[in-house]
N, C-alpha and C positions, 0 to 999 in steps of 0.2 A: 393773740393767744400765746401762753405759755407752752414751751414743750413739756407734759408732763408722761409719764410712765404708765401706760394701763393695767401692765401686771407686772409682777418678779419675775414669772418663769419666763425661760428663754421663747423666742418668738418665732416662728417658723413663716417664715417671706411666703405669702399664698402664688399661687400658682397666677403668673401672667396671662391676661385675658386680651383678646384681640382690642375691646373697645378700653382699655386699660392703659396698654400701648399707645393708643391712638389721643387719649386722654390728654398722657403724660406729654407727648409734643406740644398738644395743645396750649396747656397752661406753662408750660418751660416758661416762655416768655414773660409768665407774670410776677416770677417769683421776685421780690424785692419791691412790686409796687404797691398798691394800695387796694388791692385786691385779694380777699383772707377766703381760707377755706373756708368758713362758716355761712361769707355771703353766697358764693357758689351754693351752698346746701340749702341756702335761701333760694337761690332761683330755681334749683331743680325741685324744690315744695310747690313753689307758687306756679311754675309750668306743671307740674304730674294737679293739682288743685284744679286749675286750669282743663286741663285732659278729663278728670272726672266730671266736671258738669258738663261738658261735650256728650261725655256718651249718658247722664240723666235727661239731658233735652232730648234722645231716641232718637231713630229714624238714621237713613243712609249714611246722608251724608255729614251729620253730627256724631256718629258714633266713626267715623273715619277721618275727620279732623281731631277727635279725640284719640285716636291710635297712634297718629303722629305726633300729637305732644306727651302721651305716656313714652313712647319711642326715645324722643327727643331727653323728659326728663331723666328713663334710664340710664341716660350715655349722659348728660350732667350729675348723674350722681357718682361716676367714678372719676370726674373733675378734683370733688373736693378735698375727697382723698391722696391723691397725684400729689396735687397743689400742698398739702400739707406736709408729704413723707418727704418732698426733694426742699422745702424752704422750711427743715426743721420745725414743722410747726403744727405737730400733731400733739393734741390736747386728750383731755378724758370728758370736758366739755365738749366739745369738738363730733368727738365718738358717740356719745348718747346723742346729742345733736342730729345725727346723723342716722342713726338709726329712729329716733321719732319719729323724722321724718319719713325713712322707708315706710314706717309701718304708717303713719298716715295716708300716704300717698294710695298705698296698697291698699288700703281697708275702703279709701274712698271708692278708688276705683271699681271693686267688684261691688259694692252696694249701687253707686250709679250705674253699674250695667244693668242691676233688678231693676232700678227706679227706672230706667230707660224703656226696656222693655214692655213695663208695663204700662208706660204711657203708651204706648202701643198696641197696646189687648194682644200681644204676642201668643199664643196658642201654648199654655205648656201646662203639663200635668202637675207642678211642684209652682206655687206660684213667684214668679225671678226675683219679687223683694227677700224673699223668704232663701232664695237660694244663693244670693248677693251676702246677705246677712251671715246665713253661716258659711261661706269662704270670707270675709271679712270678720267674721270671729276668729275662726280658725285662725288666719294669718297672723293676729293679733295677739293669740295666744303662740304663735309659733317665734316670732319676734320678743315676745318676754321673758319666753324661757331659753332663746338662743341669749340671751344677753343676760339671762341669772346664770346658764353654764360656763359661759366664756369670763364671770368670776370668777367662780371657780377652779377652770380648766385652762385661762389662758383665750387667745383668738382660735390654735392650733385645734382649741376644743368644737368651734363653731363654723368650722371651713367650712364653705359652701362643695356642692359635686360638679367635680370639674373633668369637661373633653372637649380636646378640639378646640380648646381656646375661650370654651365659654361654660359660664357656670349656671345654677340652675337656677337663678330669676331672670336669666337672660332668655329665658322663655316670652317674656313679654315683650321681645324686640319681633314676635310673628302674628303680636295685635292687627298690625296693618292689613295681613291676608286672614287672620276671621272675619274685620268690619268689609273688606273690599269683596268677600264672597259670601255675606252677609250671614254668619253662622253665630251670632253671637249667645243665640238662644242656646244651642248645642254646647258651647265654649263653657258661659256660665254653670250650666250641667256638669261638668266633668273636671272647671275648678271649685265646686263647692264639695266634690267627691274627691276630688284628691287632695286638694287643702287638708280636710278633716285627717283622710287617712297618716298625710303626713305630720297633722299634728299629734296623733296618736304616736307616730315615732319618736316624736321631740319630746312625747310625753315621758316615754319609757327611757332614753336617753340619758332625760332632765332627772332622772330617777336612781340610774345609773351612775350621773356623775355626781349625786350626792352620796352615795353607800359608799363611793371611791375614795370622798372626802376624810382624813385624819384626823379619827376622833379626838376632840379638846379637850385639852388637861385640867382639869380643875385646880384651882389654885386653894392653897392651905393657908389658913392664916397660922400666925407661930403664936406659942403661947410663950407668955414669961414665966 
């Protein structure tokens, strides 16, 4: 990959994350071999791909094998990134890349939690495909419009909320204790409610950072 530039405006360094740190030790060592960011972004697909048909086959202990590879993919997805900002070799390819990915990963995920469930006759009042579907819409639309803002606004526009070292999808590194105290029915409930809610915020946001946008000039042709 080429280094190429994702915007003009200047770039504000996001705030270092504990598994971020930990990341970048990690791949140190790879930088000059034959090892590219993008294959990294490849494994952490194919592990989080992996993690959601775990939790569509249902039941204990396939929805807790799949926690641990959603787990796992999350801490591979700040690999590829590392890997690319210390070996010069962050792309715009790269970066959409990269985000496809999250949002497939993510979309799969809470839909195999409905499919799972249900293969289960799990007891719920909202049926869990229905409520898998819209937190994977949601997400899906949260994810298209953080990457139409961060056109227009730069990265600085689409920071994640950070404390403590961790940002806010690093909520899915506490997968392991909903499937291990088996609450997944409750979980899926309360991300297809706040999915929504927050993409109502990225809606308004997204809204935001176009009104902010500098109306374009129209160009005159000259007459002779």
């Amino acid at each position: 990959m080429n280094s190429t530039t994702i915007t003009d405006r200047p770039v504000v360094p996001p705030p270092r994350t504990w598994d971020g740190k930990l990341a970048r030790k990690l791949v140190t060592p790879l930088v000059g071999s034959a090892v590219t960011p993008n294959q990294l972004t490849t494994l952490r697909l194919v592990i989080g791909i992996a993690g959601a048909a775990c939790f569509a086959r249902g039941g204990f202990a396939w929805a807790n094998g799949g926690a641990l590879l959603i787990v796992l993919s999350n801490f591979v997805d700040h690999t590829d990134g590392e890997l690319a900002r210390i070996s010069g070799l962050s792309s715009r390819f790269g970066h959409r890349y990269d985000l496809a990915c999250d949002t497939v990963v993510t979309v799969l995920l809470f839909a195999a939690m409905g499919v799972g469930l249900a293969m289960h006759d799990v007891a719920m009042t909202v049926s869990p495909i229905v409520l898998g579907t819209i937190a994977g819409c949601a997400i899906a639309l949260i994810f298209f419009l953080r990457m139409r803002i961060e056109r227009m606004a730069g990265k600085v526009g689409t920071q994640q909320g950070f404390a403590a070292g961790f940002e806010t999808e690093d909520v899915l590194y506490l997968l392991p204790l909903v499937t291990t105290f088996d609450v997944v029915g409750p979980f899926i409930v309360v991300a297809s409610i706040g999915s929504a809610l927050f993409a109502i915020w990225v809606v308004i946001d997204y809204l935001r950072a176009v009104r902010s946008q500098p109306p374009s000039t129209p160009t005159s042709s000259s007459s002779s």
